[in-house]
C-alpha positions as CSV (number, residue, x, y, z in Angstrom):
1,X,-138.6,158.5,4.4
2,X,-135.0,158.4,3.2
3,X,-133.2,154.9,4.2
4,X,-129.7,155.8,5.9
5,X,-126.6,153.7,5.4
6,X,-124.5,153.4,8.1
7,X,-120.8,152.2,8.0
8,X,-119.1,150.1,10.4
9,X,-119.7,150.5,13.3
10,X,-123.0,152.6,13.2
11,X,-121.0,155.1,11.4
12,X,-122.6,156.6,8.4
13,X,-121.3,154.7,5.3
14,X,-119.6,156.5,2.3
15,X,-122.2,155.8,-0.4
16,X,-126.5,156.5,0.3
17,X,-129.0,156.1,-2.2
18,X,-128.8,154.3,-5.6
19,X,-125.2,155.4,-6.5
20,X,-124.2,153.8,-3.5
21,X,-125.1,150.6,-3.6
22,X,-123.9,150.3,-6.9
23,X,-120.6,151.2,-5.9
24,X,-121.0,148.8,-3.2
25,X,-122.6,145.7,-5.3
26,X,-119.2,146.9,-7.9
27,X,-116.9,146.3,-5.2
28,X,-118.3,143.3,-3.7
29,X,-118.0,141.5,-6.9
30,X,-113.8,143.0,-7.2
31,X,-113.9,141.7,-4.1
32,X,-114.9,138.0,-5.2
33,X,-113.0,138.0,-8.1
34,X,-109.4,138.6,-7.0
35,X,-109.1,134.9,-5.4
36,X,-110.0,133.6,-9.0
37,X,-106.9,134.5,-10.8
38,X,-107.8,138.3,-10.9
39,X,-105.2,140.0,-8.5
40,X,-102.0,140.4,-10.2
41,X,-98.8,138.2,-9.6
42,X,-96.2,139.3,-6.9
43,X,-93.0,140.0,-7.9
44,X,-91.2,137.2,-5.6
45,X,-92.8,134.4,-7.4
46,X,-91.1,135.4,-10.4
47,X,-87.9,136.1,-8.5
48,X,-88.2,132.5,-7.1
49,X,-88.9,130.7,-10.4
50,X,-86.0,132.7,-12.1
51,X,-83.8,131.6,-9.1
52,X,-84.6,128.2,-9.4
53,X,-83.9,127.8,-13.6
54,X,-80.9,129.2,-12.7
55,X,-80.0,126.9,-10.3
56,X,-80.6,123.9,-12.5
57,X,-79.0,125.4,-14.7
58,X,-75.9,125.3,-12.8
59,X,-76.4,122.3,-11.6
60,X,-76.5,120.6,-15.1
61,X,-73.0,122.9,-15.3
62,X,-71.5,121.5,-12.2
63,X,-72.1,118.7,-12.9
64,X,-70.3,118.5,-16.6
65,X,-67.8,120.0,-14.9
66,X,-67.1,117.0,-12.5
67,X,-67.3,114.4,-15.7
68,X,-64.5,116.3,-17.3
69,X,-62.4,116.7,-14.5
70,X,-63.0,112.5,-13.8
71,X,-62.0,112.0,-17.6
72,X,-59.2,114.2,-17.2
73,X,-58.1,112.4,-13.7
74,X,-58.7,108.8,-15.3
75,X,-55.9,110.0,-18.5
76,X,-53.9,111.2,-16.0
77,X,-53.9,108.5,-14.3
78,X,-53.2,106.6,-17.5
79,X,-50.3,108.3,-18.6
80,X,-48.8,108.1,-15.3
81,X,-49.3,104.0,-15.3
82,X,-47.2,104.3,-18.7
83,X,-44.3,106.4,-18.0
84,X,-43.7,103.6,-14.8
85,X,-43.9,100.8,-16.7
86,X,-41.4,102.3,-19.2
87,X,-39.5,103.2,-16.4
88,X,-39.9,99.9,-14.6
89,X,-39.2,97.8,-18.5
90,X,-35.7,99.8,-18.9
91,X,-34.6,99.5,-15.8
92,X,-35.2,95.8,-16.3
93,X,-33.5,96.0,-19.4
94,X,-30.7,97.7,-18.0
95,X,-30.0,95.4,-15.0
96,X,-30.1,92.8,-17.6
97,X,-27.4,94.0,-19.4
98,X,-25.1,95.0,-16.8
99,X,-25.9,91.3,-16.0
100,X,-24.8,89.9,-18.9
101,X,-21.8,92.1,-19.2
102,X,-19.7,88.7,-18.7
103,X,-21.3,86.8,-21.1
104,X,-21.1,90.1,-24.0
105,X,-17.0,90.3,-23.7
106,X,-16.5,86.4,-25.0
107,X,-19.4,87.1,-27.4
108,X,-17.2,89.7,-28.7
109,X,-14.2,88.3,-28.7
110,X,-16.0,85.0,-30.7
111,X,-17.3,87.3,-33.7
112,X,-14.1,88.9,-34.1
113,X,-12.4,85.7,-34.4
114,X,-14.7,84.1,-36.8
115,X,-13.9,87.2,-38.9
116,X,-10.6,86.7,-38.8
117,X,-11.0,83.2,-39.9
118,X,-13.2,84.3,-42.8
119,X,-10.7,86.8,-43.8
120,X,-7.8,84.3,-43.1
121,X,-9.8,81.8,-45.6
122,X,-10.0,84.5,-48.8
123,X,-6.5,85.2,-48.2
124,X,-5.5,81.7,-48.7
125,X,-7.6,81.7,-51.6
126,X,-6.3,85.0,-53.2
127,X,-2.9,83.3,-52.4
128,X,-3.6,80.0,-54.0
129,X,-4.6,82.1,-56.9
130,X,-1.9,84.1,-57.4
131,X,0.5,81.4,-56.5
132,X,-1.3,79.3,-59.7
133,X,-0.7,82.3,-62.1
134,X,2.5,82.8,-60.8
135,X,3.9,79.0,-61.4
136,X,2.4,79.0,-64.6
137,X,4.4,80.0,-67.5
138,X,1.0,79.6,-69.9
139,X,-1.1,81.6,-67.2
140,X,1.3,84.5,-67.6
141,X,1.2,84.4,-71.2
142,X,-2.2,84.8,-71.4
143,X,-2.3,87.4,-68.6
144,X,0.8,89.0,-69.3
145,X,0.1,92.3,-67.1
146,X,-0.5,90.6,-64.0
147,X,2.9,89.6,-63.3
148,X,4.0,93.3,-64.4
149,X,4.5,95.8,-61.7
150,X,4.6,98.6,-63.9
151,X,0.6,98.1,-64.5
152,X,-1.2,100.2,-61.9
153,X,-3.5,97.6,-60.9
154,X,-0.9,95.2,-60.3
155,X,1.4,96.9,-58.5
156,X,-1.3,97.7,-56.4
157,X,-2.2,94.4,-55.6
158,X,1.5,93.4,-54.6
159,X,1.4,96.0,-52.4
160,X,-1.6,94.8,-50.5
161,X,-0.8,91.5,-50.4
162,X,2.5,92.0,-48.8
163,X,0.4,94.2,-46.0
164,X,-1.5,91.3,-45.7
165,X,1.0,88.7,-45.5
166,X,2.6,90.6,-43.0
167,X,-0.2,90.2,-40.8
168,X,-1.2,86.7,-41.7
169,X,-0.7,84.3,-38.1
170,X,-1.2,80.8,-37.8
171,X,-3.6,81.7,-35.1
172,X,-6.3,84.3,-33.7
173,X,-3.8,87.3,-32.7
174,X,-6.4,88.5,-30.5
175,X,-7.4,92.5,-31.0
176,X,-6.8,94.8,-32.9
177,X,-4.3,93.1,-34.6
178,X,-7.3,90.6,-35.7
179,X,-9.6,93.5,-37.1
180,X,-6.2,94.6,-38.4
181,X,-5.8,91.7,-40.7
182,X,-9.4,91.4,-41.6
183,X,-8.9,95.3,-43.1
184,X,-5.6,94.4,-45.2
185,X,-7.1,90.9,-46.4
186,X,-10.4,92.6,-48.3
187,X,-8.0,95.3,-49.3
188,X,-5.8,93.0,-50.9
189,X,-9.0,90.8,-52.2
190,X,-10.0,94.2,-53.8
191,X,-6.9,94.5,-55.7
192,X,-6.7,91.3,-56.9
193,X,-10.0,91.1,-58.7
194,X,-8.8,94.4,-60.1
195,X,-5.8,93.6,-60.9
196,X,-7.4,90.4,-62.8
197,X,-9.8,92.4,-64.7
198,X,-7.0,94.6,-66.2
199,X,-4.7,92.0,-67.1
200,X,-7.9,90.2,-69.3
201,X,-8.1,94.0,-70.9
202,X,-4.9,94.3,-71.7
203,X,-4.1,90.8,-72.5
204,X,-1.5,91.1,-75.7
205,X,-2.2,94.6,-76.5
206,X,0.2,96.5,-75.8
207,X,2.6,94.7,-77.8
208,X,4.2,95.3,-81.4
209,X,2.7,92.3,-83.8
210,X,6.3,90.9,-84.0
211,X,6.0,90.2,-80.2
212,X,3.0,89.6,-80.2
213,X,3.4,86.5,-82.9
214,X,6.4,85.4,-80.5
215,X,4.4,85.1,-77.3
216,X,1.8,83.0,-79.3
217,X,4.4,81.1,-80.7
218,X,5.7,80.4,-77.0
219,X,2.0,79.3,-76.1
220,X,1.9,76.3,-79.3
221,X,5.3,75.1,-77.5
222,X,4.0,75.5,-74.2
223,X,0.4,73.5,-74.9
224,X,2.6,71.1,-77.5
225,X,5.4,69.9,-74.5
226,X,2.0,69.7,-72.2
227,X,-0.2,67.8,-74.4
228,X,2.4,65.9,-76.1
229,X,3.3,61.6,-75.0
230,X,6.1,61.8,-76.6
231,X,9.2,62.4,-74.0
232,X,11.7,63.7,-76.7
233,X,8.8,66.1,-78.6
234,X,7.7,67.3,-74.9
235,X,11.5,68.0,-74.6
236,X,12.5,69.7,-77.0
237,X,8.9,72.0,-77.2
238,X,10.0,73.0,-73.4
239,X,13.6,73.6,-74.4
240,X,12.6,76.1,-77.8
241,X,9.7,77.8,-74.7
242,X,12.2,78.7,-72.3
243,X,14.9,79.8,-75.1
244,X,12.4,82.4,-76.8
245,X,10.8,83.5,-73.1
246,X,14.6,84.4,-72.3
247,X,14.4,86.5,-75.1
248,X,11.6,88.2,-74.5
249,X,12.2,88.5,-70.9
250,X,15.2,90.3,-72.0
251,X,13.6,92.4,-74.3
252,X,10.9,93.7,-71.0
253,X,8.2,92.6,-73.1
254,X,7.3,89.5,-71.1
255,X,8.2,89.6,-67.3
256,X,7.9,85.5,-66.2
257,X,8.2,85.6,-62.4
258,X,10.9,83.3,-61.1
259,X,8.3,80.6,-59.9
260,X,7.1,80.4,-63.5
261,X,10.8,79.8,-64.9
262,X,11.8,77.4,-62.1
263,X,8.6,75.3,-62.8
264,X,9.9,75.8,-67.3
265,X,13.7,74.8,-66.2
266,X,12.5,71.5,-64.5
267,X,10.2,70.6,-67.2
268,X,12.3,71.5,-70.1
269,X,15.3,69.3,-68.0
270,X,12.8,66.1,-67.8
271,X,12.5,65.9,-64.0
272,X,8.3,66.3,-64.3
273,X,8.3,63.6,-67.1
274,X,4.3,62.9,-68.7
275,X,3.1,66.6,-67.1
């Protein structure tokens, strides 16, 4: 007698006899199997592990994203603090000397009147020293082209030193006369060191040797009546000076400025005895 297989409800089943079973014992165990790992992966699972790298991912982005912009807002800030405390520091400085603009006038006014003294001081020098040469007969000997105005370097001097003379006051003259005179007195300071330098060039040279042996001759007389104790010797040396400087002084080979011969007259007339 053939066994019948009937399906669900009392149905008959699809499979009967020995092929049937098999097929059913074959999908029994499929049956068992797919809760162990054997049915195959859904696709969300993937979408949601995909979704959720992603949004680490931009996480980890976001949030290098908010340290920059903090670094960025902190040296900001930074340069911000700096500009105002520039701003703040000149304004200070500003004020300050807007302040102070009371006290900066007689500041002023001081350091142009100590120039003015310093340049009132070299003047006196440069005049002391020209006033020497120009007293002494044996000074212009030596430094014959110093008391020639026909030398370029001394004429040039005389010039400046009358511009400075001219503005030459007992007292601070106040401005711009003061800046004035501080501008002529190194001009004529200039020209005198100049004008010193040529004359020691030059000294004799530009005389024949006949004049030349006269001028020295004058300077033996000269240092003779100086050196000399003896009132007649000292004389009569000043007396033969004077007489061969006339001569020369005639000749334009030896200019002695009027100084110079006032200070021969008197000594060669005895009124600066033992000098």
């Amino acid at each position: 007698m053939t066994r019948r297989t009937s399906g669900r409800h009392g149905h008959p089943g699809p499979w009967h006899g020995p092929a049937g079973h098999r097929a059913e014992r074959h999908a029994a165990r499929r049956h068992h199997r797919l809760p162990h790992g054997g049915r195959p992966r859904h696709p969300v699972g993937v979408v949601v592990v995909v979704s959720g790298v992603v949004l680490l991912a931009g996480t980890a982005v976001g949030m290098v994203m908010v340290v920059i912009a903090q670094i960025l807002a902190i040296l900001l800030l930074g340069l911000v603090a700096v500009g105002t405390f520039r701003a703040v520091q000149g304004a200070v400085r500003r004020s300050a000397a807007s302040g102070s603009g009371e006290a900066a006038g007689p500041t002023a006014a001081v350091t142009a009147e100590q120039s003015w003294r310093r340049a009132r001081a070299d003047f006196q020098r440069v005049r002391g020293e020209f006033a020497a040469h120009e007293t002494d007969p044996l000074a212009v000997l030596h430094r014959p082209a110093l008391s020639d105005v026909s030398v370029g370097p001394t004429a040039r001097f005389v010039d400046a030193f009358a511009a400075a003379q001219a503005l030459d006051t007992d007292g601070y003259p106040g401005e711009p006369y003061g800046a004035s005179y501080v501008r002529a007195v190194e001009q004529a300071r200039r020209a005198w060191r100049a004008a010193v330098e040529a004359a020691d060039r030059i000294r004799l040279s530009g005389l024949d040797p006949e004049e030349r042996r006269t001028v020295e001759r004058v300077v033996k007389l000269l240092t003779t009546a100086r050196d000399s104790d003896s009132e007649p010797e000292r004389l009569a040396a000043y007396a033969r000076a004077r007489s061969e400087l006339d001569r020369l002084d005639r000749a334009g080979v030896v200019h002695l400025p009027r100084p110079a011969r006032a200070q021969l007259d008197a000594r060669a007339r005895g009124a600066l005895p033992g000098s």
